[in-house]
N, C-alpha and C positions, 0 to 999 in steps of 0.2 A: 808652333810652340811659342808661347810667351815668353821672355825676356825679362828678367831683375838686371837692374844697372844703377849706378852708382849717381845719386843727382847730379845735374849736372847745375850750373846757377846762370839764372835767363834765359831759359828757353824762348827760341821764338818757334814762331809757326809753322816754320821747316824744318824745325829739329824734333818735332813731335810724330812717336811712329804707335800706330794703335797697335795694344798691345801691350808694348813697354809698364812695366810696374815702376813702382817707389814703397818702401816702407819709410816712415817715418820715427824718429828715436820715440820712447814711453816718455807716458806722464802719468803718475801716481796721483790720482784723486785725492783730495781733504775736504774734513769736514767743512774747513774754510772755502774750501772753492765753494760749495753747494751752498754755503750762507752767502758768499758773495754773489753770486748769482743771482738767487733770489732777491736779495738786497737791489744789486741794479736791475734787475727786472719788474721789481714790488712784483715777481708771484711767491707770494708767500703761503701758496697751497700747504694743508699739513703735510702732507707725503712725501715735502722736500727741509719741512722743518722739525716738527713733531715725531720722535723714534716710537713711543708709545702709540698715537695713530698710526705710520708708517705699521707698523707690525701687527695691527688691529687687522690691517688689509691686507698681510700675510706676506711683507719683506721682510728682511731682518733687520734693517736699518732704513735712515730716512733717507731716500732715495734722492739721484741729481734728477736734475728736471729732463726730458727729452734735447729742450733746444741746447741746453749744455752742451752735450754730446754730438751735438750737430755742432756749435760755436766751437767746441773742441777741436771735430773734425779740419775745419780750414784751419784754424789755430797752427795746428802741428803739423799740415801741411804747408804752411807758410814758411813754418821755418825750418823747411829745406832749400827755399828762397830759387825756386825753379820758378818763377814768373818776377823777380824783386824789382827791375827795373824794365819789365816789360809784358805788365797786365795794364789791360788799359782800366778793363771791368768785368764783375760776376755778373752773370745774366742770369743766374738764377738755380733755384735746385730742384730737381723732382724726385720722384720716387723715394720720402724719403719715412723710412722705415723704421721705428726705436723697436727691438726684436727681443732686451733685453735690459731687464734694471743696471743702473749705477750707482755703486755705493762707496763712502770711502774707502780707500784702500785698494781700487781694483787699480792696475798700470794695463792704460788705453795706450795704443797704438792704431793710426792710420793705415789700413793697407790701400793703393790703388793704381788704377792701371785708367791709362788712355784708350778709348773706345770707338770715339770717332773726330773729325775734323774736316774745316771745311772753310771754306774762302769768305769773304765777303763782297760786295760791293765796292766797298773802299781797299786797294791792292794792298793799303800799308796794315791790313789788321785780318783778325782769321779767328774763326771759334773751335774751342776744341771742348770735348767734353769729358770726363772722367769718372769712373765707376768706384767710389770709395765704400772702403768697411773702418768702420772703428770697432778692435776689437780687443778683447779683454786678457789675460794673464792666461786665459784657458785654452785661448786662442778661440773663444765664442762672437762673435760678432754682436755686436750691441746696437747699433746704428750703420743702418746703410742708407746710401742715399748715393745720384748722380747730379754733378752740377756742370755747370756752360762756363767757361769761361771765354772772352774778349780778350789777344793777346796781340800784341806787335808782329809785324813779320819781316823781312829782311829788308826789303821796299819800303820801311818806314826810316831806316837806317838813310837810304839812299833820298828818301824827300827832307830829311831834317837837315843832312851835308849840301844839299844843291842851294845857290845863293838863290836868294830871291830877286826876279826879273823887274828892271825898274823903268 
């Protein structure tokens, strides 16, 4: 049986147990996030600007772009600050699914859980991977998607304290 628990802040790489969840607090969409997006993105597709197209193509409003909801996703997991001083790097995301429009108004939340983990080469660091849903007020999932991340492990603790040999 899986596990809901409380974040914890920095996790390293032994503290990670597959399985274990996290929900993340809401974040209420605006119209302004989806202008700003598109803004630093320049995609200015109608679909995420134009409500009159937008609805021509059968939403009710103009829609956030997909990668929103993907930048979302790590967004609001970030800040429950369970890697803040001990990610090294993202490697990357797969499997990543937009299963459901966004439109202002909706409050997205992250759900996700740890899935798998695993060592690397170098003792002081370790990848772990995580199976996220960003989901909507309905409790609809809108985006899913799993990412890699590169985090510290407790052996990086013990290389950074050791004096260097002269």
């Amino acid at each position: 049986m899986e596990t809901t628990v409380t974040a914890a802040i920095n996790l390293r790489f032994e503290d990670i147990e597959p399985g274990t969840q996290f929900e993340s607090a809401v974040h209420t969409v605006t119209p302004a996030d989806i202008a700003a997006f598109a803004d630093v993105t320049r995609d200015h597709h109608p679909l995420h600007v134009n409500a009159a197209y937008a609805k021509s193509r059968g939403f009710l409003a103009v829609i956030a772009h997909g990668l929103y909801g993907l930048s979302l996703m790590e967004g609001l997991k970030s800040e429950l600050k369970l890697y803040e001083e001990t990610s090294v790097a993202s490697l990357g995301w797969d499997g990543v699914r937009f299963k459901a429009p966004v439109v202002a108004g909706d409050r997205l939340r992250v759900r996700f859980r740890f899935v798998e983990k695993r060592l690397t080469k170098n003792p002081a660091r370790g990848i772990v991977i995580e199976a996220l849903d960003l989901v909507n007020q309905r409790d609809e999932v809108v985006t899913e998607a799993r990412h890699t991340s590169l985090i510290l492990t407790r052996q990086a603790d013990c290389a950074s304290s050791t004096p260097n040999a002269t």
